[in-house]
Every structure is written in C-alpha cells, then in structure tokens.
C-alpha positions as a Markdown table, in Angstrom:
| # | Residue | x | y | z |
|---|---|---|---|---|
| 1 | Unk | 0.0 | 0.0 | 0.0 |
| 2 | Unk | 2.9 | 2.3 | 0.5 |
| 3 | Unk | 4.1 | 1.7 | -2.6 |
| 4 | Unk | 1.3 | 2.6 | -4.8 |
| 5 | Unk | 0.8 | 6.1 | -2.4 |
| 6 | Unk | 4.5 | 7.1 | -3.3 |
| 7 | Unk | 4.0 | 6.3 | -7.2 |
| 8 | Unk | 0.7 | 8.3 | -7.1 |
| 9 | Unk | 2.4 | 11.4 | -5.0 |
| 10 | Unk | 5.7 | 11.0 | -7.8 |
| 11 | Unk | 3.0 | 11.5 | -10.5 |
| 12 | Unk | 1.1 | 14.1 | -8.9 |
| 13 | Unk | 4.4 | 15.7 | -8.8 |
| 14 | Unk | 5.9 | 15.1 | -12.5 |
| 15 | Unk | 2.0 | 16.9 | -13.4 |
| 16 | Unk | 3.0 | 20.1 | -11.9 |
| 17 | Unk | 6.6 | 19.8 | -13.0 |
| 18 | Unk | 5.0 | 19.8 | -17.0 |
| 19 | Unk | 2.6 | 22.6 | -16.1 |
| 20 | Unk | 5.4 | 25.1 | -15.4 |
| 21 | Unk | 7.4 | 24.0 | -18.0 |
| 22 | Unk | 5.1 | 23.9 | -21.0 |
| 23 | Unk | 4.8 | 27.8 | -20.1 |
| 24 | Unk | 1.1 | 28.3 | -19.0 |
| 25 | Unk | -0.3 | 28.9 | -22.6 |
| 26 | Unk | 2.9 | 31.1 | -23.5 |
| 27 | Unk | 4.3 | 28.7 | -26.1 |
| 28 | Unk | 4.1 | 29.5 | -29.6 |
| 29 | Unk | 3.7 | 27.3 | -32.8 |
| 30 | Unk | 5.4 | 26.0 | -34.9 |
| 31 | Unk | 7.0 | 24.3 | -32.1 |
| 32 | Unk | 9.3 | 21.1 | -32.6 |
| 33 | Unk | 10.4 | 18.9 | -30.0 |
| 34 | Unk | 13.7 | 18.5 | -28.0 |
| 35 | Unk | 14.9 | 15.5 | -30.9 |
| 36 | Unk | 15.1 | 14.9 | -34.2 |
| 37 | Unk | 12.8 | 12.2 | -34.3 |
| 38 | Unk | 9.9 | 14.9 | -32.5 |
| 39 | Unk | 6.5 | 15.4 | -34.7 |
| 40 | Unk | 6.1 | 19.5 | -34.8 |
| 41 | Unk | 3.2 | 21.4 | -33.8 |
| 42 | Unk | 2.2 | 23.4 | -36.8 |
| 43 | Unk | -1.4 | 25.0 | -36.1 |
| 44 | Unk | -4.2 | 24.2 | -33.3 |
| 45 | Unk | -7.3 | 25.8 | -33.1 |
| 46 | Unk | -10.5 | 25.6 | -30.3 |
| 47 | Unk | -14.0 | 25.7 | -31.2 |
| 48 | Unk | -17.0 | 25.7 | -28.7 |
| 49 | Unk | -19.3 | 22.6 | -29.5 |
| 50 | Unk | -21.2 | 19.8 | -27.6 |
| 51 | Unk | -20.8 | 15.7 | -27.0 |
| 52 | Unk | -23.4 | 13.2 | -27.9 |
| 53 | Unk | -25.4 | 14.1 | -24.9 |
| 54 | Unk | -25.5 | 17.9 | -25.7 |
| 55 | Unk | -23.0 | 19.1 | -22.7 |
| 56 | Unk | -21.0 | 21.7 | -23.5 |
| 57 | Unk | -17.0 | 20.9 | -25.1 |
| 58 | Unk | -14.0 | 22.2 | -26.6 |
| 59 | Unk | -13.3 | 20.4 | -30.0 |
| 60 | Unk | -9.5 | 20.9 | -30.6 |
| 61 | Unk | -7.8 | 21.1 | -33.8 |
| 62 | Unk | -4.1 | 20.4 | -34.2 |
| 63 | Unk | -1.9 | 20.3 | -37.4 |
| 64 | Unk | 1.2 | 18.5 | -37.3 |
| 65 | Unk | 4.0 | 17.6 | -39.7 |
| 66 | Unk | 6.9 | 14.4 | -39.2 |
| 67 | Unk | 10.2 | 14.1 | -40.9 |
| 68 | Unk | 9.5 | 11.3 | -41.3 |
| 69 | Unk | 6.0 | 12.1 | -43.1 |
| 70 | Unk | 2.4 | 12.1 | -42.3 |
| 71 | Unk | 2.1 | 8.4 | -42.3 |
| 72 | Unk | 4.2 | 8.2 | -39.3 |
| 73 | Unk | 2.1 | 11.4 | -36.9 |
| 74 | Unk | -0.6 | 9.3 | -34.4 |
| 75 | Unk | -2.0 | 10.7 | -31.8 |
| 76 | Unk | -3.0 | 13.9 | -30.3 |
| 77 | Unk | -3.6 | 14.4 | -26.2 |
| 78 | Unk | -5.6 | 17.9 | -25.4 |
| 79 | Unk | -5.8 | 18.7 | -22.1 |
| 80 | Unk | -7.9 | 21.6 | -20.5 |
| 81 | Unk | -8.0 | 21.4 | -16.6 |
| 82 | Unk | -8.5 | 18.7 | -15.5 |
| 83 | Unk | -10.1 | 17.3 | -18.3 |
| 84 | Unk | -8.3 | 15.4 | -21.6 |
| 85 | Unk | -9.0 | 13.8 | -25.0 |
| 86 | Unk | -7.1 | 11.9 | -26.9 |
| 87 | Unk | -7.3 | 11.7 | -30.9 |
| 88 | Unk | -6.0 | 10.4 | -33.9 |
| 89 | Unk | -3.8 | 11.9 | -36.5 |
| 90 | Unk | -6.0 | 11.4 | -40.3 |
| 91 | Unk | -2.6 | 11.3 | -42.6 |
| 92 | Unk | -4.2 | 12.3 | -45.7 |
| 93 | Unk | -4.0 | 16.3 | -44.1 |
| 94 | Unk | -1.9 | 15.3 | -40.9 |
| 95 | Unk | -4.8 | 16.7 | -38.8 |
| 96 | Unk | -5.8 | 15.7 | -35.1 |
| 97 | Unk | -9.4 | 16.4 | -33.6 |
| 98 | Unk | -10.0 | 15.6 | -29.8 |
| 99 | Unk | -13.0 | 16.7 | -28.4 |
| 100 | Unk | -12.6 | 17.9 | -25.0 |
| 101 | Unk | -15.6 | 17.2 | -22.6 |
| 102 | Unk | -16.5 | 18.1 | -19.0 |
| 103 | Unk | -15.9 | 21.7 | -19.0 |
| 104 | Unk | -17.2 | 24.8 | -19.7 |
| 105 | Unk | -16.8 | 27.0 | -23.7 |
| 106 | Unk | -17.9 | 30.2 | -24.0 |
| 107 | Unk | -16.7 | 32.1 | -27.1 |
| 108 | Unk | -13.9 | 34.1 | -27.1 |
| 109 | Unk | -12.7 | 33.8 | -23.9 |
| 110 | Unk | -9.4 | 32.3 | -23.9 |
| 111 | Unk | -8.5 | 28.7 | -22.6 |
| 112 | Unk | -5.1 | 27.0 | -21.9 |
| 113 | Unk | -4.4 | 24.2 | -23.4 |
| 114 | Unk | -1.7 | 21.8 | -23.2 |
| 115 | Unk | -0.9 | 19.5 | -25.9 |
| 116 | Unk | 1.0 | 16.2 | -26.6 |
| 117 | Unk | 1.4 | 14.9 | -30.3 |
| 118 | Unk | 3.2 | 11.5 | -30.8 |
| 119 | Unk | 4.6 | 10.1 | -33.7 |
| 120 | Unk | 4.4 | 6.1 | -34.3 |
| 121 | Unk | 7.9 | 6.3 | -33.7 |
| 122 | Unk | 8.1 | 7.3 | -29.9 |
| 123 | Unk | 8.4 | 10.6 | -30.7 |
| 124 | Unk | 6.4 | 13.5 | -29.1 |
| 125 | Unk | 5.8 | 17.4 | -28.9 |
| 126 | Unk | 4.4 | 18.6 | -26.0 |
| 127 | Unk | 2.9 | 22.5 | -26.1 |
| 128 | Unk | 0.5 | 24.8 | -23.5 |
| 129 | Unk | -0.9 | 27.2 | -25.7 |
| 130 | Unk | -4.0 | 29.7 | -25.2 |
| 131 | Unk | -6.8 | 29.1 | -27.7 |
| 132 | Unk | -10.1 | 31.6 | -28.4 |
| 133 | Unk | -12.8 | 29.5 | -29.2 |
C-alpha cells in the first residue's frame, strides 16, 4: 500500500513539474520537439461545440507535420483542466481532432491548453498554448 501512495504522489508531482514547463499557454507554434525524431506542432485551433449528450466541449484542432511524413504522426492528447482527449492523426491532411468534454466553452474567452502529439515512432511534442474558441 505504501508503494502505490509514493508512485501516485511522484505523479502528482511530475503533473505540476510539465505545467510550469510547458509555459502556462505562453508557447508559440510552430514548435518542434527536444529530438530529431519529434513530430512538430504546426497549427491548433479551439471551437466551442457539444458531445453526444448535448454538454457543453472544446473540439481541438491540431496540425502536425513528421520528418518522417504524415504516415508516421498518431495521436494527439488535449488537455484543459482537468479534463483530456485523446485523438488520432488522419494522414491524408496530418490533422488531429480531440473533443474535450466536461468543461465549460464560451466564445472568445481564452483557454489554456496543453498538448502532446506522438509520432508512431516514440516521438512526441508537448505544447501549453492559449486558444479563443
């Protein structure tokens, strides 16, 4: 029991060490990552919308490139709060959607949100950006 309350404490620390350095919504895009191998962030966008149920949600937009091309971008992570989706990269026009649910969009206020892209490679691009929906 121990154990698993020191892994969960180590992870609740690592959160707030990528909060403060992802910059708080202050990056800016194109961003690559720290290696060659990284995807890069080339556009992301936020757009108020709804889930199946008709709650309210952010539907996120990402744009992405790899040197290794398109074929090789996959997934996309959008986080808002406490509150994340994950989507897939479509490599016909290396675009990611992830519709964020459980939490409030109201147009053009602005939101902060972190991303991760991965590549099918094991490479990844992490970004905190702020978004008007």
């Amino acid at each position: 029991m121990r154990a698993a309350t020191t892994v969960i404490f180590g992870f609740a620390l690592l959160g707030c060490a990528v909060d403060e350095r992802e910059g708080g919504g202050k990056d800016t895009l194109p961003k690559r990552g720290a290696t060659a191998g990284d995807p890069t962030i080339l556009s992301a966008g936020a757009t108020c919308s709804s889930d199946s149920g008709g709650f309210d949600a952010v539907a996120i937009t990402v744009s992405a490139s790899d040197m290794g091309g398109n074929t090789k971008l996959g997934s996309c992570q959008a986080m808002i709060g406490g509150a994340s989706a994950t989507g897939e990269f479509n490599t016909a026009n290396a675009t990611c959607y992830a519709l964020v649910t459980d939490t409030n969009c109201i147009e053009g206020s602005s939101l902060v949100v972190d991303l991760v892209i991965a590549n099918s490679t094991g490479g990844f691009t992490t970004a905190s950006l702020t978004l008007r929906p």
